[in-house]
DOMAR-870427 format. One record per residue (C-alpha): residue in three letters; residue number from 1; y negated, z negated, x. Coordinates in Angstrom, 2 decimals. Layout:
BEGIN
+-------+-------+---------+---------+---------+
! zator ! sekol !      py !      pz !      px !
+-------+-------+---------+---------+---------+
!   ALA !   NUM !       Y !       Z !       X !
...
+-------+-------+---------+---------+---------+
END
This chain:
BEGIN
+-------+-------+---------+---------+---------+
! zator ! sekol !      py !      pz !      px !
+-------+-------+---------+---------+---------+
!   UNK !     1 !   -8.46 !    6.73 !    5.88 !
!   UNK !     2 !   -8.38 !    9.93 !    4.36 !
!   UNK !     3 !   -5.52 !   11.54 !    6.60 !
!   UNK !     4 !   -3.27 !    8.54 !    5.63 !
!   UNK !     5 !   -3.67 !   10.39 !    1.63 !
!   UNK !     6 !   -0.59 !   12.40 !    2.18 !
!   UNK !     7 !    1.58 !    9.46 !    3.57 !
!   UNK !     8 !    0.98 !    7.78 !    0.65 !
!   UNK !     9 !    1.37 !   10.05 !   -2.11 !
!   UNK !    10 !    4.64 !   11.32 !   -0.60 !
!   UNK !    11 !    5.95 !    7.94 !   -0.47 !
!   UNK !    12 !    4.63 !    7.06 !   -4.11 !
!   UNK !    13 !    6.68 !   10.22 !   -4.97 !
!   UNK !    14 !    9.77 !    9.24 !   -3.29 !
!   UNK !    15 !    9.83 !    6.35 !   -5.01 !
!   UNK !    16 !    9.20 !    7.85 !   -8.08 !
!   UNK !    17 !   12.20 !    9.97 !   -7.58 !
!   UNK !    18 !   14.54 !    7.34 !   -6.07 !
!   UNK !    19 !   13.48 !    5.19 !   -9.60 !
!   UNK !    20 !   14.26 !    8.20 !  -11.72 !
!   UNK !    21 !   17.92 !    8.49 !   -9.93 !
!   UNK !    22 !   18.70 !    4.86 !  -10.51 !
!   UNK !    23 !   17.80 !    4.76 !  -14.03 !
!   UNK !    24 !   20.13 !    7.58 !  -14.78 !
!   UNK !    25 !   22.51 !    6.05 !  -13.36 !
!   UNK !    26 !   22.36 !    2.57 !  -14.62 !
!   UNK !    27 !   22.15 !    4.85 !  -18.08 !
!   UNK !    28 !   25.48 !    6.62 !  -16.81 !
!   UNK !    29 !   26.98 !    3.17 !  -16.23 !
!   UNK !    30 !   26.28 !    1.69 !  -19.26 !
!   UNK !    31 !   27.53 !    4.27 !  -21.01 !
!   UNK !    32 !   30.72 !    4.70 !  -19.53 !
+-------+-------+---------+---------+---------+
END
């Protein structure tokens, strides 16, 4: 169990990220 930790958190991260990118840009489209 404990060597799938890193699998995880990067993919908790990447969609962290990817959720961050498409609020900006739903902020960029409303916006415009």
């Amino acid at each position: 169990m404990f060597f799938l930790f890193p699998f995880y958190t990067s993919s908790c991260l990447l969609w962290f990220f990817l959720n961050i990118i498409y609020s900006e840009q739903a902020d960029i489209a409303l916006s415009a």
